[in-house]
C-alpha positions as CSV (number, residue, x, y, z in Angstrom):
1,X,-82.5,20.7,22.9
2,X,-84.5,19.8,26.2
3,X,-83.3,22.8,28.0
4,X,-84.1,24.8,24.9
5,X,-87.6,23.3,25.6
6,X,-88.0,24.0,28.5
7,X,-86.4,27.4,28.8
8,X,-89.4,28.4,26.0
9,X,-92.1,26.6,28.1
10,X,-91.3,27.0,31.6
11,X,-88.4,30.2,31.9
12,X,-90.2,33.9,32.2
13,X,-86.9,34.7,29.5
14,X,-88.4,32.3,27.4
15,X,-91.7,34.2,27.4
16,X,-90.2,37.0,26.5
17,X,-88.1,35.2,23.3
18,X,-91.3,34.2,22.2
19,X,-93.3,37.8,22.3
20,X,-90.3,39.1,20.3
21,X,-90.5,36.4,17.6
22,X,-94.4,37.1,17.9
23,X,-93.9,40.7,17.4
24,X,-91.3,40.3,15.0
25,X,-94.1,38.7,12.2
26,X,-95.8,42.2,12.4
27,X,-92.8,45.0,12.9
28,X,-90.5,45.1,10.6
29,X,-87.9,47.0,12.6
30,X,-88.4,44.7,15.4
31,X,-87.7,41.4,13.3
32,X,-84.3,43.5,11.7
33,X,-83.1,44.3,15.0
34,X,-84.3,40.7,16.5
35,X,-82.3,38.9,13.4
36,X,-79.3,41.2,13.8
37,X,-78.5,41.3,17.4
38,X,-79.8,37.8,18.4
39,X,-81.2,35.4,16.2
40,X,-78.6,35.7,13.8
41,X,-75.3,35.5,16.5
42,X,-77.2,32.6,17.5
43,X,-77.2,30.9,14.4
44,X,-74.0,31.3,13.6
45,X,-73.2,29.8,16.5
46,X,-75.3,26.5,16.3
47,X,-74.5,26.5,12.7
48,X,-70.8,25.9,14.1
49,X,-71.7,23.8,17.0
50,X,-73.1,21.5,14.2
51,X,-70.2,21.6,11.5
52,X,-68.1,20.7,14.6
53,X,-69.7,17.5,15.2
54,X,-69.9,17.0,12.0
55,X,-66.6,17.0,11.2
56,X,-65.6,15.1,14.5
57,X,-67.9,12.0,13.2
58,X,-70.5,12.5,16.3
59,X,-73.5,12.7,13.7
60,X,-74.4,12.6,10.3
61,X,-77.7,14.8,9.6
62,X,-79.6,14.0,7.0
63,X,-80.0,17.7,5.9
64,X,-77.6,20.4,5.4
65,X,-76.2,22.4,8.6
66,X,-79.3,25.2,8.3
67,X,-82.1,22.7,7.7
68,X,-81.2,20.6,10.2
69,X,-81.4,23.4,12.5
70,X,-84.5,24.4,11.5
71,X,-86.4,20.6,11.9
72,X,-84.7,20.4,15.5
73,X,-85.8,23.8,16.4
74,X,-88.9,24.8,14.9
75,X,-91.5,22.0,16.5
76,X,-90.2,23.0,19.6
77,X,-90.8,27.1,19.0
78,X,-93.9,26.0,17.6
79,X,-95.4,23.8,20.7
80,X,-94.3,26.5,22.8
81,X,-95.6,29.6,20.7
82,X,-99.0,28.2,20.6
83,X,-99.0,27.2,24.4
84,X,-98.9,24.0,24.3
85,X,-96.4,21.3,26.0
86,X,-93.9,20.0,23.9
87,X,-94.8,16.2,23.7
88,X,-92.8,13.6,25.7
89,X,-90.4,12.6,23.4
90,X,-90.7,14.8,20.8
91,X,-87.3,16.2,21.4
92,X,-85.3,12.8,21.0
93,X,-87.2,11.7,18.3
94,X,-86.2,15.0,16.5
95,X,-82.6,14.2,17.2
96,X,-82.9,10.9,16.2
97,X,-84.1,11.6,12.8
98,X,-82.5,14.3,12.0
99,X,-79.0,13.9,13.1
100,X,-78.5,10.1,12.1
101,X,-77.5,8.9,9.0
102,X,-79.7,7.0,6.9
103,X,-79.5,3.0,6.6
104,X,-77.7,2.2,3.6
C-alpha cells in the first residue's frame, strides 16, 4: 500500500493512472476500456492476493474481500487525485483497521 502511495504521488505513471481515472468520470468509452483492460485484471488480482491471506490466517478483514479493497485503496486515490500528500500514517492505520479482526 506505501508503494501504491507513492507510485500515485510521486511516479510520472502514476500521473497518468490518475488522468485516466479522471477522464474515465466523463467518457464513457474511456472508463469501459479503463475497467476492462486494467482496472478490472487488477482487481481480480488483489481480490486474490487477499483471499490468499485470508485463507492462510495472515489477516482477518473486517469487510468482505471487495470492500476491503475499496477502504485500503480509495483514501489513498483520493489524497492523490486531489493533490494532496497522503498523510503520515494514513496507510498503516488503514491496514490496521481494516485488515484486523475485531476484539471479541
Amino acid at each position: 500500500m506505501r508503494a501504491f502511495a507513492r507510485f500515485l504521488t510521486r511516479d510520472p505513471a502514476g500521473k497518468v493512472l490518475l488522468a485516466l481515472l479522471a477522464q474515465a468520470q466523463h467518457d464513457p468509452a474511456t472508463a469501459r476500456s479503463f475497467q476492462e483492460r486494467y482496472l478490472g485484471p487488477r482487481r481480480d488480482e488483489e481480490r486474490a492476493l487477499l483471499t490468499r491471506a485470508i485463507d492462510a490466517g495472515e489477516i482477518a478483514p473486517k469487510l468482505g474481500p471487495d470492500a476491503a479493497l475499496d477502504a485500503l485503496v480509495g483514501p489513498i486515490v483520493y489524497c492523490a487525485l486531489t493533490g494532496s500528500s497522503v498523510p503520515r500514517g494514513l496507510v498503516s492505520t488503514l491496514v490496521e483497521d481494516v485488515l484486523r479482526p475485531r476484539p471479541s
